[in-house]
C-alpha positions in Angstrom: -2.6 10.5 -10.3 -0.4 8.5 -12.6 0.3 4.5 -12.0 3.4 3.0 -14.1 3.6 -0.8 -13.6 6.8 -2.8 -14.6 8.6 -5.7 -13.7 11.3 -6.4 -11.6 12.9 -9.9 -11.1 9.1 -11.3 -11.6 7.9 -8.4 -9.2 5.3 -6.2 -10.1 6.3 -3.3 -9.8 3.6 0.3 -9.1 5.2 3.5 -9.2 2.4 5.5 -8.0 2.8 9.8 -8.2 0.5 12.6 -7.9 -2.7 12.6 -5.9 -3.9 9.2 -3.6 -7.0 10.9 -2.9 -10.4 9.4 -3.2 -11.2 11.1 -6.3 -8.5 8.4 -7.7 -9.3 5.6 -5.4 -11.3 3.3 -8.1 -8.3 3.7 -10.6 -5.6 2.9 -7.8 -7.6 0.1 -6.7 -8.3 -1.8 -10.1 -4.3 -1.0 -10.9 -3.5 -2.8 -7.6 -5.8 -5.8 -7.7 -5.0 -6.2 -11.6 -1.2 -6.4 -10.1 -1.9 -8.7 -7.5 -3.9 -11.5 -10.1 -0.8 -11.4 -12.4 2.2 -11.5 -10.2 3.2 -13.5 -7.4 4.8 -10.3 -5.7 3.7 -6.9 -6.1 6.0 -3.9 -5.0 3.9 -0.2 -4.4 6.2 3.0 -4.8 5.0 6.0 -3.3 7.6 8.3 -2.8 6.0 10.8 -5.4 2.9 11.2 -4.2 1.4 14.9 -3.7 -1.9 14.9 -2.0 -2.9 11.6 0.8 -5.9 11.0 2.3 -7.3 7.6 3.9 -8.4 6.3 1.3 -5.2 5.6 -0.1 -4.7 3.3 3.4 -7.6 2.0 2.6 -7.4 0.6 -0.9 -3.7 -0.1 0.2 -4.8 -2.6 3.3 -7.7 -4.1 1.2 -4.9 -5.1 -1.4 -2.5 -6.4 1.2 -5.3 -8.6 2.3 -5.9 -9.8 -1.0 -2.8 -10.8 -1.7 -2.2 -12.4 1.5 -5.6 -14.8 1.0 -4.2 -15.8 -2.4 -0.3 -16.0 -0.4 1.3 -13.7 -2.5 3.5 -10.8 -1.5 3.4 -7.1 -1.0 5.6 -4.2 -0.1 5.2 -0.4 -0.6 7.7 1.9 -0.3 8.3 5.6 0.0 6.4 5.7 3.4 9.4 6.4 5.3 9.0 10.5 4.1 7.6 12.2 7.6 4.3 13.4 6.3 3.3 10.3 4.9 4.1 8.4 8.6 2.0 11.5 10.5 -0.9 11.5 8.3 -1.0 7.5 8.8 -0.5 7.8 12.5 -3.4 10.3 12.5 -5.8 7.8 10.1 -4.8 4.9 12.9 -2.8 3.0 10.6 -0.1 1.8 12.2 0.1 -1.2 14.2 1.7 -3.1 16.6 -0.2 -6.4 14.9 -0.9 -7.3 12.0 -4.7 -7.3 11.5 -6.1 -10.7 12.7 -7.4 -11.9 8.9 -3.3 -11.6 8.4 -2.2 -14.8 10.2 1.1 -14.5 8.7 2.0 -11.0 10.5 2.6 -9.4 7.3 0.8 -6.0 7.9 2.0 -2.9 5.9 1.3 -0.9 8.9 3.1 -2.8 11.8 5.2 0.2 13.4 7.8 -0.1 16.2 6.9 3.1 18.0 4.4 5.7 18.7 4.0 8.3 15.8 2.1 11.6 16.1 
């Protein structure tokens, strides 16, 4: 796995390729909550990623939840690629709600329909 962070318009910005995998789940977790403490808006790009498994939702939704506490925002993109939406669907990801510590309906997992 290999994390590049950089700035955009006061956004950090994580441009995350490789393997999400919980062999690199500590790493991607310190990179994302080091993100979170320094900007007030942090951008994940995964549209390079190799490997996935549910610990990348995981760290992911224990991020979101940390930024959301301290009202800052966060976005990841490069989830739109079909495998990534299956394997998500299959982990029970998606929602319909955001999770109910999320009061401000911000969930990186709301979904509009039913995935496989």
């Amino acid at each position: 796995m290999d994390i590049r962070h950089t700035q955009k318009n006061g956004c950090e910005v994580l441009t995350v390729s490789g393997s999400l995998t919980v062999k690199h789940a500590k790493a991607l977790r310190e990179s994302l909550l080091e993100a979170v403490r320094k900007a007030p808006a942090v951008e994940v790009n995964v549209e390079a990623i190799g490997d996935l498994d549910v610990t990348f939702a995981q760290v992911i939704c224990s991020a979101h939840r940390m930024a959301a506490d301290l009202n800052k925002q966060m976005t990841i993109t490069g989830l739109e690629q079909e495998r990534f939406s299956q394997l998500l669907g299959r982990f029970g990801f998606f929602r319909h709600i955001g999770c109910q510590e999320n009061t401000r309906k911000s969930c990186l997992w709301l979904h509009d329909h039913e995935t496989s």
